[in-house]
FIVO-928038 format. One line per 2 residues: number of its first residue (from 1); their letters; for each residue y negated, z negated, x negated of N, C-alpha, C. Coordinates in nm, 3 decimals, decimal comma, always signed. Layout:
NUM) a) Y/Z/X/Y/Z/X/Y/Z/X | ...
***
This chain:
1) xx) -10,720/+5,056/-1,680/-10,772/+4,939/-1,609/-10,834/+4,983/-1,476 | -10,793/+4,888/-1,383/-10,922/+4,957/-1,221/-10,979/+4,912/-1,224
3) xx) -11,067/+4,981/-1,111/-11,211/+4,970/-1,132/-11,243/+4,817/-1,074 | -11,153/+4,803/-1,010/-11,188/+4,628/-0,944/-11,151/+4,488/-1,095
5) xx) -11,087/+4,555/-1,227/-11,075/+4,471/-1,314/-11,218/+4,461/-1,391 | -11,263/+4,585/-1,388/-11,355/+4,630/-1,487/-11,472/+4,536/-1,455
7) xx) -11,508/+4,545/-1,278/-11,594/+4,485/-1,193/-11,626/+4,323/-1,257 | -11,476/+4,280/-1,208/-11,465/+4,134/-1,141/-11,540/+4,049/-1,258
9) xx) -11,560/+4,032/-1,401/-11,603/+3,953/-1,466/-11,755/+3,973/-1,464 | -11,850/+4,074/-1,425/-11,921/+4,081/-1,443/-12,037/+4,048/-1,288
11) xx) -11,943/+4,030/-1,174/-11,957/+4,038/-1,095/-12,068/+3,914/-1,002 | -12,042/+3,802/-1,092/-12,121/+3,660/-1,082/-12,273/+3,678/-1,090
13) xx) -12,270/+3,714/-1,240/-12,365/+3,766/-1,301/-12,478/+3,876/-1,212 | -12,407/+3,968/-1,137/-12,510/+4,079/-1,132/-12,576/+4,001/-0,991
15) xx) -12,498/+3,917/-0,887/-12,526/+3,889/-0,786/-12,631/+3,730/-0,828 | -12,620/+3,676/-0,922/-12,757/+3,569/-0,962/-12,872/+3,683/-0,994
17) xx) -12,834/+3,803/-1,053/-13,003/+3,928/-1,072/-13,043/+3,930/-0,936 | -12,933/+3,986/-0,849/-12,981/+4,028/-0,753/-13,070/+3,959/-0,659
19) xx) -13,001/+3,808/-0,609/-13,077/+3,711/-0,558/-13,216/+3,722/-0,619 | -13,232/+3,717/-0,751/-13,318/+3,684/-0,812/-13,384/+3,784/-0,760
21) xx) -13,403/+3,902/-0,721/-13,498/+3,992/-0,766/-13,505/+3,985/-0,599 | -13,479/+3,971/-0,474/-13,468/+3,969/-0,316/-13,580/+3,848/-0,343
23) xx) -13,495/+3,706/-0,410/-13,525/+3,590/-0,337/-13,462/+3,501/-0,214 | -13,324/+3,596/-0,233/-13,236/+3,570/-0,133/-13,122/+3,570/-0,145
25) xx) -12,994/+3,486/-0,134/-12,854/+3,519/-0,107/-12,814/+3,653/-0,058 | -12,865/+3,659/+0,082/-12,803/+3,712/+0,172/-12,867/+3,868/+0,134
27) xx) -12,992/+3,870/+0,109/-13,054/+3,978/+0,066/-12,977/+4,033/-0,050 | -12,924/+3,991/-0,141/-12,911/+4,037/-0,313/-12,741/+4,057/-0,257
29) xx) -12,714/+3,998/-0,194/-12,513/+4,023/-0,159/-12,520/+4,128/-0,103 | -12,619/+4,201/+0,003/-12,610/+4,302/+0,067/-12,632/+4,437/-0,021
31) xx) -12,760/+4,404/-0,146/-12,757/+4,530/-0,269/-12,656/+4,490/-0,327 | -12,531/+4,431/-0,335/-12,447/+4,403/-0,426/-12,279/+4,494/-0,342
33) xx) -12,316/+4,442/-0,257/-12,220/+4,494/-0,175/-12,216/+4,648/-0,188 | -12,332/+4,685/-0,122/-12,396/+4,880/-0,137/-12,364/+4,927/-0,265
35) xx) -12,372/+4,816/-0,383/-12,287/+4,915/-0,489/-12,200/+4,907/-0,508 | -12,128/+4,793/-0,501/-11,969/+4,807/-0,499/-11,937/+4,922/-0,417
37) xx) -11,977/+4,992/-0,271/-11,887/+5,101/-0,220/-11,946/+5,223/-0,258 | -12,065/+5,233/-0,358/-12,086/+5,331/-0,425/-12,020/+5,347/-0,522
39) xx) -11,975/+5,245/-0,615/-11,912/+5,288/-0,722/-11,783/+5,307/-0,683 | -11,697/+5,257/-0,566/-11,524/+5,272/-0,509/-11,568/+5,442/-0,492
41) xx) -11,672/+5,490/-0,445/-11,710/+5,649/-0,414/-11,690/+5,670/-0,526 | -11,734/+5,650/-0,620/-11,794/+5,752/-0,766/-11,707/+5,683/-0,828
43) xx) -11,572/+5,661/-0,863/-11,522/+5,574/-0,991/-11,557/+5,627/-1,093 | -11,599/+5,721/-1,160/-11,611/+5,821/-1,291/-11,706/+5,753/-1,325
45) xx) -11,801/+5,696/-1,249/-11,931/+5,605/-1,263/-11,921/+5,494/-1,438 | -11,806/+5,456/-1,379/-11,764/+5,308/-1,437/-11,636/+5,363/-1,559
47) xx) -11,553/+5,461/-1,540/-11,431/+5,472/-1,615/-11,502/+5,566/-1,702 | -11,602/+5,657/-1,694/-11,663/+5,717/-1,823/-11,770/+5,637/-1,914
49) xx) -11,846/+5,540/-1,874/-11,926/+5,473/-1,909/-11,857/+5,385/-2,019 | -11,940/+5,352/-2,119/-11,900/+5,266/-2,247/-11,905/+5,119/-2,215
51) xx) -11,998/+5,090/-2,114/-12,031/+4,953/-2,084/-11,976/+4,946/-1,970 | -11,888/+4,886/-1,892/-11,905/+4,871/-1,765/-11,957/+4,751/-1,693
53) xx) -12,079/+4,678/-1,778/-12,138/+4,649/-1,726/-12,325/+4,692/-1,705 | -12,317/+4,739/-1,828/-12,463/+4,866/-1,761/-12,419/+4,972/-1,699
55) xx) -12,274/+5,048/-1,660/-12,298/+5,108/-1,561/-12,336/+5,036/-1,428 | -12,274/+4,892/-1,407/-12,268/+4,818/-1,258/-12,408/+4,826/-1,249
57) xx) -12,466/+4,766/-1,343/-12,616/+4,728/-1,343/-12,687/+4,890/-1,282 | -12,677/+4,974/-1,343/-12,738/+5,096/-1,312/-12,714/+5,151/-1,170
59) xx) -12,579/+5,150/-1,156/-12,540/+5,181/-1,012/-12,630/+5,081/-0,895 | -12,608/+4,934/-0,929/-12,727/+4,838/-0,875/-12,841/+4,859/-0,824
61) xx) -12,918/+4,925/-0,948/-13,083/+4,989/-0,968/-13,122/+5,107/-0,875 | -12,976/+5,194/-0,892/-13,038/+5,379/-0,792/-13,007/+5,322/-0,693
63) xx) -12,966/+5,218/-0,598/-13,004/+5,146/-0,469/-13,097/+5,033/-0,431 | -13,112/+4,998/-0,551/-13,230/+4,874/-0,516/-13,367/+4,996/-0,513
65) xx) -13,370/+5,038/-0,641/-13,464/+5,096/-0,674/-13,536/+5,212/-0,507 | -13,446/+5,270/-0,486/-13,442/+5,363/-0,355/-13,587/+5,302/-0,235
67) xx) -13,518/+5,145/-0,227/-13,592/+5,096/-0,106/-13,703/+5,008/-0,192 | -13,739/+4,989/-0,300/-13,876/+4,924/-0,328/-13,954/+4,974/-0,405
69) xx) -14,111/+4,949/-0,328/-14,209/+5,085/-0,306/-14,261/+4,986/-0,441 | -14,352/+5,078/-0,518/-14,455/+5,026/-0,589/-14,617/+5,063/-0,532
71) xx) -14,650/+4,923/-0,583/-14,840/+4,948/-0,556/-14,926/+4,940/-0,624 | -15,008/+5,002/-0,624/-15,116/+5,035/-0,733/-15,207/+4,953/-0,653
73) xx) -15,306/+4,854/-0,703/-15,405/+4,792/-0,749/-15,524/+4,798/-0,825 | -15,663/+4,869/-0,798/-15,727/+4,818/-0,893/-15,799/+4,689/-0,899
75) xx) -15,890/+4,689/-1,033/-15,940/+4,528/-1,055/-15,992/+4,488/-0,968 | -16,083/+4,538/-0,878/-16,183/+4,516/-0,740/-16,097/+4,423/-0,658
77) xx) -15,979/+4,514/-0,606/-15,924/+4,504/-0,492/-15,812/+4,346/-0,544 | -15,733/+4,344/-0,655/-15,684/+4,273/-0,769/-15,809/+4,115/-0,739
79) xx) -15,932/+4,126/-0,755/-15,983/+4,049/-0,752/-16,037/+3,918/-0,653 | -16,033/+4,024/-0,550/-16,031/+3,934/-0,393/-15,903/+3,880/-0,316
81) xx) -15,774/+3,899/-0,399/-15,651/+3,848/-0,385/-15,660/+3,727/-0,380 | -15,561/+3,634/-0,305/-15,510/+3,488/-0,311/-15,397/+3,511/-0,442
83) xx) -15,377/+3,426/-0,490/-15,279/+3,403/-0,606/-15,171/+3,461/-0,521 | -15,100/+3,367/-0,399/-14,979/+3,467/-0,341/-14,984/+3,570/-0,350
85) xx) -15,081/+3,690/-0,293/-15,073/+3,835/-0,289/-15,100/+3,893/-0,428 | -15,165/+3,838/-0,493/-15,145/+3,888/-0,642/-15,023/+3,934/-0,661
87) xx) -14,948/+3,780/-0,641/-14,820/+3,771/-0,704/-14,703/+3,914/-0,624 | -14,752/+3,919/-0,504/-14,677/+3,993/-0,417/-14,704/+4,152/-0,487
89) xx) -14,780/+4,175/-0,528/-14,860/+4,329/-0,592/-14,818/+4,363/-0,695 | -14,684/+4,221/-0,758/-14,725/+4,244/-0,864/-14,572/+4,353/-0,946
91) xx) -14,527/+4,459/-0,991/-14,482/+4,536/-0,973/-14,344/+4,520/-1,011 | -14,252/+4,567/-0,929/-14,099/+4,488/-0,936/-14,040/+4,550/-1,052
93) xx) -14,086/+4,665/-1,102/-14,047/+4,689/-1,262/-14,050/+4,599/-1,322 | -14,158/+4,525/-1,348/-14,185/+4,417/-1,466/-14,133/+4,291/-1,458
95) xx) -14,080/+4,237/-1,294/-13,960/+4,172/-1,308/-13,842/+4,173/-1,350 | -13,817/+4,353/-1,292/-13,692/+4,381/-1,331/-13,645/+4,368/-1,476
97) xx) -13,743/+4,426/-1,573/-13,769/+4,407/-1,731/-13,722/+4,293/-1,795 | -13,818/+4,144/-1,740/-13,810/+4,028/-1,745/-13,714/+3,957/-1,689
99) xx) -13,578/+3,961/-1,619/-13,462/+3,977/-1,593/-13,362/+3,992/-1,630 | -13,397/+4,127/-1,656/-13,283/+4,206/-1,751/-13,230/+4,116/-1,853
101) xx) -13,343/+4,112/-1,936/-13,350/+4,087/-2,090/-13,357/+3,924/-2,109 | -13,388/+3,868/-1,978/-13,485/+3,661/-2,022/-13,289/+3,694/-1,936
103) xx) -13,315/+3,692/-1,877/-13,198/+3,629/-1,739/-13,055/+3,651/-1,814 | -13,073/+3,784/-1,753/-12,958/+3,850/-1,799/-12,867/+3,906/-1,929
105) xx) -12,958/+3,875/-2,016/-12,866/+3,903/-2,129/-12,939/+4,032/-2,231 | -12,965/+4,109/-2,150/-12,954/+4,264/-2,194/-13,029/+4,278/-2,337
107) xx) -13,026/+4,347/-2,419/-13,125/+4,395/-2,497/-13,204/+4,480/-2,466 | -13,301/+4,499/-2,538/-13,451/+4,589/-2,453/-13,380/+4,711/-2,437
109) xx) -13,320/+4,772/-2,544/-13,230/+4,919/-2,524/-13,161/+4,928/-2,407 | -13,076/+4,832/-2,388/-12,953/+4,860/-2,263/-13,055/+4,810/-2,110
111) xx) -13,161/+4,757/-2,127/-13,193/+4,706/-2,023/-13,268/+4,852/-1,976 | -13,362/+4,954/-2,059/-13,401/+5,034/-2,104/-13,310/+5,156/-2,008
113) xx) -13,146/+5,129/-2,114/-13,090/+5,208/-2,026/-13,075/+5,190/-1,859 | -13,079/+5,095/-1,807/-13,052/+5,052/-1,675/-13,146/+5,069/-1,596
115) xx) -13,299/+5,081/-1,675/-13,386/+5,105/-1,596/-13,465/+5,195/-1,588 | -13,403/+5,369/-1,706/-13,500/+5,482/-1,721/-13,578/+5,439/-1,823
117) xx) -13,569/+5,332/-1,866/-13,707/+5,367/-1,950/-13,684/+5,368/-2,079 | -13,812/+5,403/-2,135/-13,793/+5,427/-2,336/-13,836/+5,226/-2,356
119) xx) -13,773/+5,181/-2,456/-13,762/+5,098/-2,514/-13,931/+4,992/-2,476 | -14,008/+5,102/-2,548/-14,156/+5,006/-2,550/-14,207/+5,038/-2,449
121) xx) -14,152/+5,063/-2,294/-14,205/+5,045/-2,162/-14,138/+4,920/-2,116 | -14,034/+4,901/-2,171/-13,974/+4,755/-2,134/-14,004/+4,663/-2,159
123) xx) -14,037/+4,673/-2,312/-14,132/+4,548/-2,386/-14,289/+4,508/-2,289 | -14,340/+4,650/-2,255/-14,441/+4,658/-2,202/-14,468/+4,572/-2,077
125) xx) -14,312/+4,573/-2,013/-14,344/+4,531/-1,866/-14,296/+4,389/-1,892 | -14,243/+4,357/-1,969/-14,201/+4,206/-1,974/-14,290/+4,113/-2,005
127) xx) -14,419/+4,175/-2,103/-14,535/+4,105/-2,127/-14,615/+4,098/-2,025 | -14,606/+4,228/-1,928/-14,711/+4,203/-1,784/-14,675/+4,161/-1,745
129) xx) -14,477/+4,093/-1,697/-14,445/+4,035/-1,592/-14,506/+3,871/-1,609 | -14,449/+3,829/-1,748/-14,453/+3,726/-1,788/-14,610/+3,646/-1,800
131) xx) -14,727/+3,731/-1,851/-14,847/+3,682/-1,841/-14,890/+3,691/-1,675 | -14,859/+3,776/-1,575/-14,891/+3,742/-1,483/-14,867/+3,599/-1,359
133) xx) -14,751/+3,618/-1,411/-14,647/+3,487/-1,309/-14,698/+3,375/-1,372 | -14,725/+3,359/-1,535/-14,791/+3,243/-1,544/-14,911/+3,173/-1,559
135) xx) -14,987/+3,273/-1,589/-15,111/+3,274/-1,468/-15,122/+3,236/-1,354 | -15,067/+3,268/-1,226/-15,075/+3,228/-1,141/-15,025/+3,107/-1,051
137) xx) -14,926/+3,058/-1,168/-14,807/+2,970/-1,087/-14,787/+2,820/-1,125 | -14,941/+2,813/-1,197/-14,905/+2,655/-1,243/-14,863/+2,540/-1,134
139) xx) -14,769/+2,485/-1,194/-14,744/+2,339/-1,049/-14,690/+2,230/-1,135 | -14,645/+2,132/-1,039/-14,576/+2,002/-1,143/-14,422/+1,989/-1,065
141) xx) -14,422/+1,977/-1,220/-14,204/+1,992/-1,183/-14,169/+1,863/-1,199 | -14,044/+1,872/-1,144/-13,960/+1,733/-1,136/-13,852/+1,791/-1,235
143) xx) -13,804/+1,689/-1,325/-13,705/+1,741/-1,401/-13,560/+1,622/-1,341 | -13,471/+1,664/-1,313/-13,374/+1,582/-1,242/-13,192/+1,661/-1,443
145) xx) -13,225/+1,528/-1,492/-13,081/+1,565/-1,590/-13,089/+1,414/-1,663 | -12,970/+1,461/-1,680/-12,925/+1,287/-1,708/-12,915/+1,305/-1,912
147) xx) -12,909/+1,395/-1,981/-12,888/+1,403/-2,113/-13,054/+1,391/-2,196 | -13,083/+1,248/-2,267/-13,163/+1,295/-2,306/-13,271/+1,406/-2,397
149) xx) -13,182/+1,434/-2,485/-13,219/+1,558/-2,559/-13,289/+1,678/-2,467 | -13,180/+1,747/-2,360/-13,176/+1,844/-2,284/-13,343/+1,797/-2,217
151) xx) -13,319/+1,700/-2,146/-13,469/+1,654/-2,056/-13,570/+1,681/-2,149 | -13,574/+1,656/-2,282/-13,670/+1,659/-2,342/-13,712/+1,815/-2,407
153) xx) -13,598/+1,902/-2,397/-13,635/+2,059/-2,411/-13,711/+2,162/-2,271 | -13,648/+2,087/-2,181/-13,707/+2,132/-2,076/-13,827/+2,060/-2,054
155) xx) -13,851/+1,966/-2,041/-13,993/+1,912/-2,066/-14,107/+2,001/-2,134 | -14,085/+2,022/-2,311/-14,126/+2,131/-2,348/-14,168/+2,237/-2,339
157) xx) -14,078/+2,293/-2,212/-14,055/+2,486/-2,210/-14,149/+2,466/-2,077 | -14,103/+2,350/-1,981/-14,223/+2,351/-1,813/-14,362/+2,342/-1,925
159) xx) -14,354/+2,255/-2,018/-14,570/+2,223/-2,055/-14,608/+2,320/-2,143 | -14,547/+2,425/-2,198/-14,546/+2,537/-2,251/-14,586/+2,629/-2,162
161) xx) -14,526/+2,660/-2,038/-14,586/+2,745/-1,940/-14,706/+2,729/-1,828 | -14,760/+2,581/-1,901/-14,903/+2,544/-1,821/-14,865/+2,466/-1,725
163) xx) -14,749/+2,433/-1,676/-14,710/+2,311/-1,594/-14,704/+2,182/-1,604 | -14,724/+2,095/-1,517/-14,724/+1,980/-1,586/-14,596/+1,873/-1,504
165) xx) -14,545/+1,756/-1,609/-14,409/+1,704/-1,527/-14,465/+1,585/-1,444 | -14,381/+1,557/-1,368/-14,406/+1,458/-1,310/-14,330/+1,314/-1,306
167) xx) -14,205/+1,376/-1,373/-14,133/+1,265/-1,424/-13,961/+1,343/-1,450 | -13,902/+1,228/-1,502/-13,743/+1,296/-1,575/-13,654/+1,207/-1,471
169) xx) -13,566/+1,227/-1,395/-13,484/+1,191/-1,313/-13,330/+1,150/-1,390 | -13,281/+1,112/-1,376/-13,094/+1,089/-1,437/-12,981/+1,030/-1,342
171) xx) -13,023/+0,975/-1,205/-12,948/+1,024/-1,127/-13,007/+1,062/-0,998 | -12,915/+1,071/-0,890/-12,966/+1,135/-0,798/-13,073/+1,026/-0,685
173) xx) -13,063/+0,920/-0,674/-13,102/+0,821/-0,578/-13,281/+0,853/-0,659 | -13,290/+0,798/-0,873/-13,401/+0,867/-0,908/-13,444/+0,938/-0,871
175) xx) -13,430/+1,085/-0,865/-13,492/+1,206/-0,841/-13,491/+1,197/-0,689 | -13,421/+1,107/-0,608/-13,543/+1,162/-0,444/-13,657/+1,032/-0,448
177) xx) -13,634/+0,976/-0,474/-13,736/+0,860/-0,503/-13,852/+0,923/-0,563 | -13,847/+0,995/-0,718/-13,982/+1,061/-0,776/-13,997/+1,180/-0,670
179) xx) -13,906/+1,219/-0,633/-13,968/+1,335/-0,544/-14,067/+1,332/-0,405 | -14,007/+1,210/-0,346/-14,107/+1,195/-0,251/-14,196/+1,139/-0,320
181) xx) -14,262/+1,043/-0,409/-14,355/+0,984/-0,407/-14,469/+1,093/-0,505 | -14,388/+1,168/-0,532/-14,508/+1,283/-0,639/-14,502/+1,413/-0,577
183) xx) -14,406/+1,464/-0,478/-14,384/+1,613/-0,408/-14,445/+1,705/-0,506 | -14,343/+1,717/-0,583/-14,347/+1,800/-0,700/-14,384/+1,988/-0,653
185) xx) -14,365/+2,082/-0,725/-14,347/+2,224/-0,662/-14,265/+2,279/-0,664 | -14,205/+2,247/-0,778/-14,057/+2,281/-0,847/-13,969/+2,191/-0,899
187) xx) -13,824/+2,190/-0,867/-13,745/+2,123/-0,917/-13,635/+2,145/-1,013 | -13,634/+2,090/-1,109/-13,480/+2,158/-1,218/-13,401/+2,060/-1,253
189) xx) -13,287/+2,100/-1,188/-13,210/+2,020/-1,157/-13,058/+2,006/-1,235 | -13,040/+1,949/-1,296/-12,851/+1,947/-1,360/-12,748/+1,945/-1,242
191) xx) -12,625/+2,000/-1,225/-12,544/+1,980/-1,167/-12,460/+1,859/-1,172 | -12,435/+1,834/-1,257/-12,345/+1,734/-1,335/-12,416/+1,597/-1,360
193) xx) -12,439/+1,464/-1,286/-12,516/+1,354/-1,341/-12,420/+1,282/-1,422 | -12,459/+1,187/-1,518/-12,406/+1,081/-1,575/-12,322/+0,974/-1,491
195) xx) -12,382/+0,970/-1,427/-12,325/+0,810/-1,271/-12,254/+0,879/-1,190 | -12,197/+1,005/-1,229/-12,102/+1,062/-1,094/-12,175/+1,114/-0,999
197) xx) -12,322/+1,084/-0,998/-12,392/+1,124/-0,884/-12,463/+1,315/-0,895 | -12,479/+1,384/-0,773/-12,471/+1,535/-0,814/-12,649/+1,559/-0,801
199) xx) -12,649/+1,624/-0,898/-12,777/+1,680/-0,855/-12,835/+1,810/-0,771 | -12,728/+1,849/-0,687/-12,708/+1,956/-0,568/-12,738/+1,864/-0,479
201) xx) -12,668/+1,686/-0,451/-12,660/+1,633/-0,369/-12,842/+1,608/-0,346 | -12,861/+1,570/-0,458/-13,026/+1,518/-0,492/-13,097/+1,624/-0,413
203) xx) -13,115/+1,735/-0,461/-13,166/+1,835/-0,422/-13,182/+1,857/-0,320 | -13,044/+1,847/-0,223/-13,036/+1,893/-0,073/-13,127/+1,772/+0,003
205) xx) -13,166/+1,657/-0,058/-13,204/+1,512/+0,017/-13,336/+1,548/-0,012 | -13,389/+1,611/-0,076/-13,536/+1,639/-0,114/-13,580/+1,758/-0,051
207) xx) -13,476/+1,876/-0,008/-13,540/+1,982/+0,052/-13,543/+1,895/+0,209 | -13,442/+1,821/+0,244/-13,490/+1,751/+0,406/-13,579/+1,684/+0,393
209) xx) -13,666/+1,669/+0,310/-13,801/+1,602/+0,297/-13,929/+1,721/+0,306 | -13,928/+1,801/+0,265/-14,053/+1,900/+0,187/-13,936/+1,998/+0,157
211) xx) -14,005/+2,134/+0,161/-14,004/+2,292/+0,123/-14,038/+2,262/-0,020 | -13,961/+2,322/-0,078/-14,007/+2,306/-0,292/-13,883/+2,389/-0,326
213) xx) -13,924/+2,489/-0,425/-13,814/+2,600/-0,486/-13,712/+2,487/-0,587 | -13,573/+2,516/-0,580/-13,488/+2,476/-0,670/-13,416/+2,529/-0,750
215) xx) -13,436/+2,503/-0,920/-13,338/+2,544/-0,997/-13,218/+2,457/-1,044 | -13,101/+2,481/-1,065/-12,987/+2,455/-1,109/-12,988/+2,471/-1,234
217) xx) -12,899/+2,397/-1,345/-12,884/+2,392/-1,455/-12,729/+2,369/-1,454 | -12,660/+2,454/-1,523/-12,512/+2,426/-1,494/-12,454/+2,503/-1,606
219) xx) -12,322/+2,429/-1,641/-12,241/+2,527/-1,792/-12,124/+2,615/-1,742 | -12,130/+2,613/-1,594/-11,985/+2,673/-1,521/-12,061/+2,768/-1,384
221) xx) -12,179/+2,851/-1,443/-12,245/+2,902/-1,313/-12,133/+2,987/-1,164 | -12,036/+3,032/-1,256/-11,970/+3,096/-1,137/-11,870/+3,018/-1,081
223) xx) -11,894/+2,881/-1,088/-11,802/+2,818/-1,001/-11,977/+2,748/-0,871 | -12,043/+2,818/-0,914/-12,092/+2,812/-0,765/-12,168/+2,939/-0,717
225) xx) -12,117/+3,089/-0,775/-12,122/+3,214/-0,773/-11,969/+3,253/-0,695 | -11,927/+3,173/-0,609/-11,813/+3,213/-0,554/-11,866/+3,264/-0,445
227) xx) -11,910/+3,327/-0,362/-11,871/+3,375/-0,245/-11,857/+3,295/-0,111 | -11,826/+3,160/-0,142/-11,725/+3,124/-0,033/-11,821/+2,996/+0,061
229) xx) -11,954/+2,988/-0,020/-12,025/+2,889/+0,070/-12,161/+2,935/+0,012 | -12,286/+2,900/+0,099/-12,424/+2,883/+0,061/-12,423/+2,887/-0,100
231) xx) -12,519/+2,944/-0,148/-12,526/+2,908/-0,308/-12,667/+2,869/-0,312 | -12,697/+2,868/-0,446/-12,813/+2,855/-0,544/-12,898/+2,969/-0,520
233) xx) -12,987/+3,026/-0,517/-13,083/+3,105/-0,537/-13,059/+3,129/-0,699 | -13,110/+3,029/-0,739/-13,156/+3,053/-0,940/-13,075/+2,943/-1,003
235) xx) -12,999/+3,022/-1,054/-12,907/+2,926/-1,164/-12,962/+2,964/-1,345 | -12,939/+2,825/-1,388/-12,911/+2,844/-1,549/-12,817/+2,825/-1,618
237) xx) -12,797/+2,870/-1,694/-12,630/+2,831/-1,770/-12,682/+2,794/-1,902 | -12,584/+2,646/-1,947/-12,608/+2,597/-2,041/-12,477/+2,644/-2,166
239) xx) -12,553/+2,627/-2,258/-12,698/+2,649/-2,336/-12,767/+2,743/-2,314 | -12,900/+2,684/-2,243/-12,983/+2,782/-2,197/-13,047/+2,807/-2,354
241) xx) -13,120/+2,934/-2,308/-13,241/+3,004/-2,451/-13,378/+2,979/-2,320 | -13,469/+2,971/-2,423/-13,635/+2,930/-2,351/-13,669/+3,020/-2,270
243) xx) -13,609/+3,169/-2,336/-13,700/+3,265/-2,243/-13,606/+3,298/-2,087 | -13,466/+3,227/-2,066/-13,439/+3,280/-1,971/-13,492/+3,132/-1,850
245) xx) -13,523/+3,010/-1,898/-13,594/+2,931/-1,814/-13,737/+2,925/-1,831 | -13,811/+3,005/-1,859/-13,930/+3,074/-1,832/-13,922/+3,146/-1,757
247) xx) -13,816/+3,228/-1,767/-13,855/+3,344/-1,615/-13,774/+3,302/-1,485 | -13,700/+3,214/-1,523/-13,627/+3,197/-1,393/-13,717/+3,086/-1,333
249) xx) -13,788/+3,007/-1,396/-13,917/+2,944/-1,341/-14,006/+3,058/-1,259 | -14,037/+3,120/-1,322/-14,136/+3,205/-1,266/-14,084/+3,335/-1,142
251) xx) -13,930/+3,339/-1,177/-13,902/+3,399/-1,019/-13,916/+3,301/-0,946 | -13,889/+3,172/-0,970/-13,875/+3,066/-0,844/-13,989/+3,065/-0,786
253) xx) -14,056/+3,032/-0,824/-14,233/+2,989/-0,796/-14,262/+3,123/-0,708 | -14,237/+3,262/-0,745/-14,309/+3,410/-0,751/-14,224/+3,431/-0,573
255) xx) -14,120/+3,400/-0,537/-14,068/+3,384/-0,417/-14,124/+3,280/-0,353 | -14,103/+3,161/-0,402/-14,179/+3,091/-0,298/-14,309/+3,101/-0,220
257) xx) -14,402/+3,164/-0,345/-14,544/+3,180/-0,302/-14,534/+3,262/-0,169 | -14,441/+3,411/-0,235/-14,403/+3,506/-0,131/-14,356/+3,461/+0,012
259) xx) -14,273/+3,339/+0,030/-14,207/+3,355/+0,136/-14,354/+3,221/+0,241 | -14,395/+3,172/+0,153/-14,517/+3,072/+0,203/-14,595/+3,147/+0,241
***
């Protein structure tokens, strides 16, 4: 098999981590890119490896990893922080951890493998990532999905993480209507409405109103993981599990603060 077969399925996937962990398209395509012509260098990378998708992932890491510094903090200094700079301090291991494993799939072992570490440093950092971000990041979400069941799990998982809603949307004309009149912080959004109407469309009518982070909810993520226009920042794929819209909440929020 070549190495461009081995790649291509996994390829959606590593570039939603990557965004995720930048906060950026353009940022996470450019570490995505740098490994693709590392691994065309090194094919042995990928054709000796058992997984070829924790090798991609790994190859990923010894270039991300390269250019981001870690900072040490103590409580003093920790203490006279704004919530943003907290959040900014707060150490890209323990995202990466919380990623891996909420986002991405991995088990603590393989994520483990991808990231150097022994097993219960991973566990370790996923509990710091996770108690920190939600700590700091309470806001009120707009939930924009037209299925009731679904609205009502996500409902759940936002007031579970100390957030509070502001209302459930089902089509799109709804959700800019609650959005301006409550200017939510966060939005989670379905792709797919009931009335034909999109909730990308919704979305885009609410960011020309107000700055507010957006998540996607979608059962076909790499048909908007193509390449070929603007994407999503943070996608979910349905059937989501709780813990990967917990953290993909909490990258959303953890960039925004950053880029505010």
């Amino acid at each position: 098999m070549t190495v461009a077969k081995m790649i291509a399925p996994h390829l959606p996937y590593l570039r939603r981590y990557a965004r995720a962990l930048t906060g950026s398209q353009n940022s996470g395509d450019a570490y995505v890119r740098a490994t693709l012509e590392a691994l065309l260098e090194e094919k042995s990378q990928l054709t000796a490896a058992a997984s070829p998708k924790i090798a991609l992932y790994k190859a990923f890491h010894a270039i991300w990893s390269s250019s981001v510094a870690e900072h040490d903090h103590d409580e003093a200094t920790l203490a006279k922080m704004t919530p943003d700079m907290r959040l900014q301090a707060l150490p890209p291991r323990d995202r990466e951890a919380l990623l891996l494993t909420a986002v991405e799939g991995f088990s603590i072992e393989d994520a483990g493998d991808i990231l150097g570490l022994e097993p219960a440093k991973v566990q370790g950092a996923i509990i710091e990532a996770q108690t920190a971000i939600e700590a700091q990041l309470a806001t009120n979400v707009l939930i924009i999905e037209d299925e009731p069941i679904i609205a009502l799990d996500l409902e759940a998982l936002v007031k579970d993480l100390g957030h509070d809603v502001v209302g459930v949307a089902a089509t799109r004309d709804e959700a800019v209507a609650l959005a301006k009149s409550s200017r939510p912080g966060l939005v989670l959004a379905d792709v797919r409405l009931a009335d034909g109407s999109s909730g990308i469309d919704a979305a885009t009518d609410i960011l020309g109103a107000f700055d507010v982070p957006v998540i996607f909810i979608t059962a076909y993520p790499e048909r908007l993981l193509s390449g070929e226009r603007p994407e999503p920042a943070y996608l979910i794929t349905k059937p989501f599990l709780a813990e990967t819209v917990k953290a993909t909440i909490g990258q959303a929020l953890f960039f925004h603060g950053v880029k505010r």
